[in-house]
N, C-alpha and C positions, 0 to 999 in steps of 0.2 A: 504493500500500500504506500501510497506515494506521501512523501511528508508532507506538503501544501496541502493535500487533503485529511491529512490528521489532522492537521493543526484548525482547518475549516471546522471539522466536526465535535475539535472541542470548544470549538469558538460557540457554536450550534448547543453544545451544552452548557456551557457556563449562561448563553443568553436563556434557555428554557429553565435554570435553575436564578439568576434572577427574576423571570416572569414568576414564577412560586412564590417567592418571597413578596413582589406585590402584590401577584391575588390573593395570597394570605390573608389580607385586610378585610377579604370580603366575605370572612369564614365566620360567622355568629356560633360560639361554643352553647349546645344545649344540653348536654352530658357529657361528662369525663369521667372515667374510670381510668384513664392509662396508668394510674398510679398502681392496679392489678399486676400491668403488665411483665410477666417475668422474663429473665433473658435468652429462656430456651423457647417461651413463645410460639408459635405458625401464627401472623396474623393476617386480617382480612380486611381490604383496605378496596369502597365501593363508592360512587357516585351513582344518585338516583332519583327520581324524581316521580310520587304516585305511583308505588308499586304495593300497597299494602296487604293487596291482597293473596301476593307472591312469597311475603319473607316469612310465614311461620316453615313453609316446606325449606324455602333457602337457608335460615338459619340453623335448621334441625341438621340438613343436609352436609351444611360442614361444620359444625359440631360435632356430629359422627362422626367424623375421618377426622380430627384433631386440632382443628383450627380452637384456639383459644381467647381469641377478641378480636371484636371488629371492629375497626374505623370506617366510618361512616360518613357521608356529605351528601345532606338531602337537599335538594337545589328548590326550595320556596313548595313543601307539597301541600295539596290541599284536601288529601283523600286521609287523612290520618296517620298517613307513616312517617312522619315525624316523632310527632305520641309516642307509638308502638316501640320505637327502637327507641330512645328515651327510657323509657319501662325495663328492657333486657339489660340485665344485671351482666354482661359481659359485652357492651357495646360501648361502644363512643361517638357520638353525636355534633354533627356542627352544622349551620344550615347555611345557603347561602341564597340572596334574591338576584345577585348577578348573572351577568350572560351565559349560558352555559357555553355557547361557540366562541365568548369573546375569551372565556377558560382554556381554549383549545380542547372545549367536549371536556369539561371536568379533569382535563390532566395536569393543569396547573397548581388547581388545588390538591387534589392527592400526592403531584409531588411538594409540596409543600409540607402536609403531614408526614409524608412516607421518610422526609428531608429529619424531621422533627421525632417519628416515633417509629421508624422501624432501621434503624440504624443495627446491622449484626442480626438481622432477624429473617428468618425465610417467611416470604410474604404471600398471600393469595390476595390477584386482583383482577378483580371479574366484574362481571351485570349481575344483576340480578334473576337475570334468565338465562345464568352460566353457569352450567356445574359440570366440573374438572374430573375427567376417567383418565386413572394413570395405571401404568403394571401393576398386578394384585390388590388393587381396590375394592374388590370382595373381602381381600383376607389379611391386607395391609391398612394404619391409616397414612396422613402425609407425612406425619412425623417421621413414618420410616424410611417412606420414600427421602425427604429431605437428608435423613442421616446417611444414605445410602452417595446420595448427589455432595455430599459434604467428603466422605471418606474416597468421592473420586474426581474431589476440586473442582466439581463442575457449581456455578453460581445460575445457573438458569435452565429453564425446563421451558422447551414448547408444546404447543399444541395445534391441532387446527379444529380449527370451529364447524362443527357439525349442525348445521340446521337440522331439528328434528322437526315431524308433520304428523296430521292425525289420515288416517283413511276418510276420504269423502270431503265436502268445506269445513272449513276450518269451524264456522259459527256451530256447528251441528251438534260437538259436546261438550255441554256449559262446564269450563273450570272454578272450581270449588275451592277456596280459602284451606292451605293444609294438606290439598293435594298431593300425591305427585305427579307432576305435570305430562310423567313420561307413561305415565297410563294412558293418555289420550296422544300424545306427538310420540307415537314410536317406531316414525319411519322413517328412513332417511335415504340420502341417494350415498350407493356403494361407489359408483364413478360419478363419471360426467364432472371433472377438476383440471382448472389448468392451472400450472407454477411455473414461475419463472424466476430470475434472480436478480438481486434488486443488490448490484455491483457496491453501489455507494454505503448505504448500511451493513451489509455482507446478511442480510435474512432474506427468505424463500419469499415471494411473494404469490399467496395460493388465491383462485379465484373458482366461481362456479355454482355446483349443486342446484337445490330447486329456485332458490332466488334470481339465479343468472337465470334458466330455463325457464321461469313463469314470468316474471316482475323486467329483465333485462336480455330478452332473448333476443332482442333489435340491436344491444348492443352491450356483450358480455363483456366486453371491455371496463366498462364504466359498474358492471356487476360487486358488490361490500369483498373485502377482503376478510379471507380465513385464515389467515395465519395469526398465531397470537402468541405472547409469551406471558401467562399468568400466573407462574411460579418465579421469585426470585430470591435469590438472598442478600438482599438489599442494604446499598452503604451512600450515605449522605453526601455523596458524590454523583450518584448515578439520576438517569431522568428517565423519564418517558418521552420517545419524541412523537408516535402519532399513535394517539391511544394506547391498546398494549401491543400494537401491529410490530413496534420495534422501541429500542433502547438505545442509550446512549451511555458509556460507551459501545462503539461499536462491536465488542469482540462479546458481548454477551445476547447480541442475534447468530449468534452460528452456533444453531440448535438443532443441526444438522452434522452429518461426517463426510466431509471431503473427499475423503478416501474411498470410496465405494463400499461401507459400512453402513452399522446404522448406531443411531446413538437415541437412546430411551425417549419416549416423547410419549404426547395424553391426546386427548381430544378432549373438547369444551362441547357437551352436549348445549345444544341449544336449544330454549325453548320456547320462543320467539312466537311461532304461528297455535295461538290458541284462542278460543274465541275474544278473549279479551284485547287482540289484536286490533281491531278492526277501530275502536273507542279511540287504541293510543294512535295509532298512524294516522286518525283524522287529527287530532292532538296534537302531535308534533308536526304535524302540518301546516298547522295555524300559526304556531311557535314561531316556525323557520330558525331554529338553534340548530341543526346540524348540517354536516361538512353539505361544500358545493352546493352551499342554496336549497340543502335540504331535497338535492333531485334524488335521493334515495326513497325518501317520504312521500315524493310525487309519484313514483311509481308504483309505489305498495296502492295508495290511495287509488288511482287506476285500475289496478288489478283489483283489489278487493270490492271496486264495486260490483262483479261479476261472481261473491263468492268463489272464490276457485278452490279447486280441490289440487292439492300439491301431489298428491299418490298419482305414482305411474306404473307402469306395467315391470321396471325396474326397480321400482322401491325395495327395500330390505327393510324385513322387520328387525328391531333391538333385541341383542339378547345377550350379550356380557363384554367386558373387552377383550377377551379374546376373539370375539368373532371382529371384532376392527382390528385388533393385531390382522389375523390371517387374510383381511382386507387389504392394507396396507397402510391404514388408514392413521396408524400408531405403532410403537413400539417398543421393548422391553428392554431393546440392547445388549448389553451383558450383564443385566439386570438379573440375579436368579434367585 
């Protein structure tokens, strides 16, 4: 890598960790417990906005696998979930009424906390309609995972984002408070992915699944990116530079093996398409707080006036991670 270009890229993080430190101001504290936090910790560190009806499954979810606190940035909600996480005796609370795109999509503020409270700590950082399948997740939690990735100096864990879907339109079965969401979305597409490599950051950039084929089949190009790195073991140096798509420094996107290897990696079930969809994409349409003018929003809103049913004749049903290991879809590495 050439040195004009490292030197660019730390220029790119020192500016993304001063914008933290400003938008910090716009962080209103409405619970604190960090004082819990101990120093062997997994924490969970989330921007979100109206999901209330999402976090008793979310929180349960990584509770069991070993997350021990979460930090939390609810960007002005008005459904209750402010309240509710407020309430949880293992959460930490801030709100903010600021832009969420003028945030860079809530990653200014997170790296501002993560700057602040996850220093030396392996971190989970996701949606709210993201939950992390990594090797033996049946019969590991992350903690072991984490000790496993510590004892082979690796500092970060990728994944790719797996949109999951129900059979039939999406509206047809009502999601229930407490759920889990993968009763109803538990299909997903086994292909149909394209990746490429995104030289400058050194991470894979994956694109595709049903969202390219329903919502951007005119033009998959401009189809949401699935590549993500939502595990890290995070030091007061590092940034996010576009959402959790990639990192700064650069050597902690090459979550990948060069060599014709493979190196352990998760998928982020997603659970995006359930009928509660159809509310937020009008929602954040109105907004106009995300990337590119929010054309992402414009086309869900399109598509979904047609209810569409995301099940095709290729869909695969869910049924543990190994069946996305032997997909291809993830991988255990030398993981045993």
């Amino acid at each position: 890598m050439r040195a004009v270009q490292r030197y660019k890229l730390r220029l790119e993080r020192k500016r993304f960790l001063v914008r933290a430190w400003r938008k910090a101001r716009e962080l209103l504290l409405v619970a604190d417990r960090t004082d819990d936090i101990r120093p062997s910790d997994v924490l969970c560190f989330v921007t979100l906005r109206n999901e209330r009806i999402r976090l008793p499954y979310f929180l349960t979810y990584y509770r069991d696998r070993g997350v021990s606190h979460f930090i939390i940035v609810d960007n002005d909600s008005t459904d209750g979930t402010r309240e509710y996480l407020a309430a949880q005796g293992d959460c930490s609370v801030w709100m903010s009424q600021g832009s969420y795109k003028r945030s860079r999509f809530g990653m200014d503020w997170l790296n501002a906390l993560m700057r602040q409270y996850a220093h030396g700590h392996w971190c989970v950082v996701v949606d709210p309609d993201e939950f992390l399948i990594y090797p033996f997740c049946d019969t590991r939690p992350i903690p072991a995972l984490t000790d496993w990735l510590d004892s082979s100096s690796i500092k970060s864990f990728g994944a790719m984002l797996l949109d999951m879907y129900p059979k039939g339109p999406i509206t047809a079965q009502p999601y229930n408070e407490g759920q889990n969401p993968f009763d109803i979305a538990c299909w997903f597409d086994s292909g149909n992915y394209m990746i490429e490599r995104n030289w400058n950051y050194g991470n894979l950039w994956i694109q595709g699944g049903p969202r390219a084929r329903l919502f951007f089949d005119q033009n998959p190009e401009r189809a949401p990116a699935l590549n993500k790195i939502p595990l890290v073991k995070w030091n007061k140096g590092y940034a996010f530079a576009s959402s959790t798509h990639m990192l700064l420094p650069r050597g902690l996107n090459l979550v990948f093996d060069e060599w014709g290897g493979e190196k352990a990696s998760g998928v982020l079930m997603h659970a995006k398409f359930l009928d509660t969809f159809t509310t937020k994409a009008r929602e954040e349409l109105q907004r106009k707080q995300h990337y590119a003018n929010s054309h992402e929003y414009k086309a869900y809103h399109s598509g979904l006036n047609e209810d569409p049913n995301l099940w095709c004749k290729w869909s695969e049903r869910y049924i543990n991670w190994r069946q996305l290991e032997i997909l291809g879809l993830m991988s255990k590495g030398n993981w045993a």
